[in-house]
C-alpha positions as CSV (number, residue, x, y, z in Angstrom):
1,X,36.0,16.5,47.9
2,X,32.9,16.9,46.6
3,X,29.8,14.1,45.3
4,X,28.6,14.5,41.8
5,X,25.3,13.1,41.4
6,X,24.1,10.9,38.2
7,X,20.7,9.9,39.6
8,X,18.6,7.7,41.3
9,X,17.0,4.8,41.9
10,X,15.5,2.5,43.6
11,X,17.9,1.1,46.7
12,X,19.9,-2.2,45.5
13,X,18.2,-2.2,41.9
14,X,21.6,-2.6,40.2
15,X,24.5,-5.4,40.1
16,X,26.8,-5.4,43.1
17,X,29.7,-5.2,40.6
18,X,28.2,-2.2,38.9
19,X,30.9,0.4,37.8
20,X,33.9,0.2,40.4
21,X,34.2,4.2,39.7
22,X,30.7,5.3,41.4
23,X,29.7,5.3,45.0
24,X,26.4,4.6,46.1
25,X,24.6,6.5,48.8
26,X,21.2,4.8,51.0
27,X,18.8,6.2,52.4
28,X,15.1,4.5,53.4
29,X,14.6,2.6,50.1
30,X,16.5,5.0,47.8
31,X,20.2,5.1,46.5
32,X,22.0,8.3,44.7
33,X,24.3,7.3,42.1
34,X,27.4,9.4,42.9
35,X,30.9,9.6,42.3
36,X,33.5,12.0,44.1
37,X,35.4,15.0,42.2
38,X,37.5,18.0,42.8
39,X,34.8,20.4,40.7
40,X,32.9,19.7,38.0
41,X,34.7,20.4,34.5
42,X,32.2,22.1,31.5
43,X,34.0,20.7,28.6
44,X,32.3,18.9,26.1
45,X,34.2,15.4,26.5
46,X,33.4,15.3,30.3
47,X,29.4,15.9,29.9
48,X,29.5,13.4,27.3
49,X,31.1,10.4,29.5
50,X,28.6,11.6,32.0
51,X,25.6,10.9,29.6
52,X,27.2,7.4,28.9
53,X,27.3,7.0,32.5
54,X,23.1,7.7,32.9
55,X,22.5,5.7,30.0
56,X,24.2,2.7,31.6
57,X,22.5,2.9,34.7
58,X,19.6,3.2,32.6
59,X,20.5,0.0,30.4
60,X,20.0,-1.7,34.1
61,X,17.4,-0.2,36.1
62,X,14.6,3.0,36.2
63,X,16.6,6.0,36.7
64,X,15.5,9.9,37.7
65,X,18.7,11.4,35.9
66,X,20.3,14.5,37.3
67,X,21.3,17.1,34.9
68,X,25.1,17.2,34.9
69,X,26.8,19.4,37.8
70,X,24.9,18.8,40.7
71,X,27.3,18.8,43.4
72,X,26.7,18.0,47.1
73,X,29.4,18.4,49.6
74,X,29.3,14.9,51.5
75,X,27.3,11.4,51.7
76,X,25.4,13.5,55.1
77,X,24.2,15.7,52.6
78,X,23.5,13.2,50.2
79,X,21.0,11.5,52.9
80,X,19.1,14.5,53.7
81,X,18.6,15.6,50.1
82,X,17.1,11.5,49.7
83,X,15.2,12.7,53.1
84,X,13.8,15.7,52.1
85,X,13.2,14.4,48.1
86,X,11.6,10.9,49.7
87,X,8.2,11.3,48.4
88,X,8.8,13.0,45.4
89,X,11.3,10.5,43.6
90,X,9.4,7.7,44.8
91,X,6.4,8.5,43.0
92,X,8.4,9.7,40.2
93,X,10.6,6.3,40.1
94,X,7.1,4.7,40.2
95,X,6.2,6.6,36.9
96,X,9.1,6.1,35.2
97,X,9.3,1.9,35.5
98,X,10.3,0.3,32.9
99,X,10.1,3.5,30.8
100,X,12.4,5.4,28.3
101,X,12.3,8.3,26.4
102,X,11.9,9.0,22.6
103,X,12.6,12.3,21.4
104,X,11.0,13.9,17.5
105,X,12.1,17.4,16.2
106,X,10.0,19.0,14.4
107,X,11.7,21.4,11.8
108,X,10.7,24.7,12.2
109,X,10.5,28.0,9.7
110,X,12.8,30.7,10.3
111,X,10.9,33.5,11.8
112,X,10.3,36.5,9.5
113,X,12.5,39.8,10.1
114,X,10.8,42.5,11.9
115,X,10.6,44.7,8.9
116,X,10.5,47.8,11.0
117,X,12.7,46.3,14.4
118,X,13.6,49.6,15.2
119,X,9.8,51.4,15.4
120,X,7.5,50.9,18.3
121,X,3.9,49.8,17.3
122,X,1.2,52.7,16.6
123,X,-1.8,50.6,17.5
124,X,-3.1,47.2,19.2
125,X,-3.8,45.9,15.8
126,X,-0.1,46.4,14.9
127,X,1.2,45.2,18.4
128,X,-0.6,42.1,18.1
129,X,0.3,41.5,14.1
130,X,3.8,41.6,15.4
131,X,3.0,38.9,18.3
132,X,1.2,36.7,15.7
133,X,4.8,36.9,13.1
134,X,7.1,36.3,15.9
135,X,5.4,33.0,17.2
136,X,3.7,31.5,14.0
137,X,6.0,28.9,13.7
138,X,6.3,27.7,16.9
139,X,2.4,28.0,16.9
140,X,2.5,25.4,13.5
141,X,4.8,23.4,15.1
142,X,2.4,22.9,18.2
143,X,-0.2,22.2,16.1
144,X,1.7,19.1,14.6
145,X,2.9,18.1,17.4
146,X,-0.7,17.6,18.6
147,X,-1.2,15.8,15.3
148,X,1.5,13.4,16.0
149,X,-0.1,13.2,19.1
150,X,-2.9,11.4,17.9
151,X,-1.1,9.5,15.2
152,X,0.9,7.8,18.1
153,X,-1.8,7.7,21.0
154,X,-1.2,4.2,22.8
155,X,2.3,4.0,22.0
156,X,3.8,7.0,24.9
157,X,2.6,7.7,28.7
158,X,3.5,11.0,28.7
159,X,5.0,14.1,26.4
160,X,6.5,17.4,26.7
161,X,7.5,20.1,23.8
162,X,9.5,23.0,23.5
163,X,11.0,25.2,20.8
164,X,14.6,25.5,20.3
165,X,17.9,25.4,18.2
166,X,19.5,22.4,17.0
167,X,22.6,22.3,15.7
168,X,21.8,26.4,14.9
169,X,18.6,25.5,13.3
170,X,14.7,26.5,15.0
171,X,13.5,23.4,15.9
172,X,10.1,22.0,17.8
173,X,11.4,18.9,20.3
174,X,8.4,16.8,21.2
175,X,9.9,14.3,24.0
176,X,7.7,10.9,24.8
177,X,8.2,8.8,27.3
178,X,7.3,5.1,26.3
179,X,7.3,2.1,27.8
180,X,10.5,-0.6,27.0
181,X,7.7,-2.8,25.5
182,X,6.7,-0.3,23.1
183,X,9.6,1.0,22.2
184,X,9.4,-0.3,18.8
185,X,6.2,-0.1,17.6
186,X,6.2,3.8,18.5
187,X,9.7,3.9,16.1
188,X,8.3,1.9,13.7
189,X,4.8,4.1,13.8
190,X,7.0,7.4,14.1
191,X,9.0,6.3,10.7
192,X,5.7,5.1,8.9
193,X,4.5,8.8,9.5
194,X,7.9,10.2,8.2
195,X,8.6,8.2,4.9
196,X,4.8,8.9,3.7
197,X,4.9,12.6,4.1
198,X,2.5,12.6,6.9
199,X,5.1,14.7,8.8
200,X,8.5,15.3,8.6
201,X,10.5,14.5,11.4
202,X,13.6,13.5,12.9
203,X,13.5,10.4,15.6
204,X,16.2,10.1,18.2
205,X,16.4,7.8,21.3
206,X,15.5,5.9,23.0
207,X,17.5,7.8,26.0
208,X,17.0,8.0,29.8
209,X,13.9,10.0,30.7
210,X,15.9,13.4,31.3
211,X,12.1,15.5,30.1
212,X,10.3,13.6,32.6
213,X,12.8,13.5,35.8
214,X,11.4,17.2,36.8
């Protein structure tokens, strides 16, 4: 039977009567959050109770979450990926203390058709006219993103952004990773910005730092 990790942390940072169901594995200062299963099922109810199960840790400690389906064979292998990892999630456990994250999706425009999909461009001019079509929105969306950016500066530590689909609709995520404390000032700052039109937006979190545990 194989381990399933949920993440880790800093060695004897949560209750001793945390969550009879999971299994913790030390090693030199660090713990892996595990528990032990067959395989790792893809449905949609099981990754869900796995996200409740970060979050809790994450009610209780600083957490480096592992995306869901990371499977290691025994507690020996366990130790040595702790080993090998030692440095690296102790400098990230150091930057993520006390920290959550806060997510804002940017709606983005549909892209225009390719009127033409089919032919091959006849010049560089053409090529590049193409180029400038297919990215513009995500190009607009980066652009406010760097002007929420400075609407919020004090309020996160850190941010990443990508474009994507949500819920089948193109959408800019802009992921910040705030301290506890400021949690709420960067909601209420974030919801200031939405209701006067400054930028429209949708707020989610706060969550376990999942953008930030790379």
């Amino acid at each position: 039977m194989s381990l399933l990790l949920y993440g880790i942390v800093a060695g004897n940072t949560l209750p001793v009567d945390f969550d009879k169901a999971l299994s913790f594995v030390n090693s030199d200062g660090l713990t892996a959050v595990v528990t032990r299963r067959e395989e790792v099922s893809q449905d949609v109810e099981s990754v869900l109770d796995f996200g409740k199960i970060v979050a809790n840790i994450h009610q209780h400690t600083t957490i480096i979450p592992i995306r869901y389906g990371s499977l290691l064979p025994d507690e020996t292998a366990v130790v040595q990926h702790l080993t090998e990892k030692a440095l690296f999630y102790r400098q990230r456990l150091e930057e993520l203390d006390g920290c959550e994250e806060m997510g804002i999706r940017l709606p983005m425009a549909t892209p225009e058709p390719d009127p033409q999909p089919l032919k091959k461009p006849s010049s560089g001019h053409e090529y590049l006219t193409l180029l400038k079509r297919k990215y513009a929105a995500t190009e607009q969306a980066e652009q406010e993103a760097a002007a929420l950016d400075i609407a919020l500066k004090g309020l996160f530590r850190k941010r990443s952004g990508e474009a994507g689909l949500f819920a089948n609709q193109p959408m800019y995520l802009v992921s910040y990773l705030v301290h506890r404390t400021q949690s709420n000032a960067f909601r209420a700052k974030a919801e200031e910005l939405f209701e006067t039109g400054a930028h429209k937006c949708i707020i989610s979190g706060p969550w376990p730092p999942y953008n930030f545990a790379g």
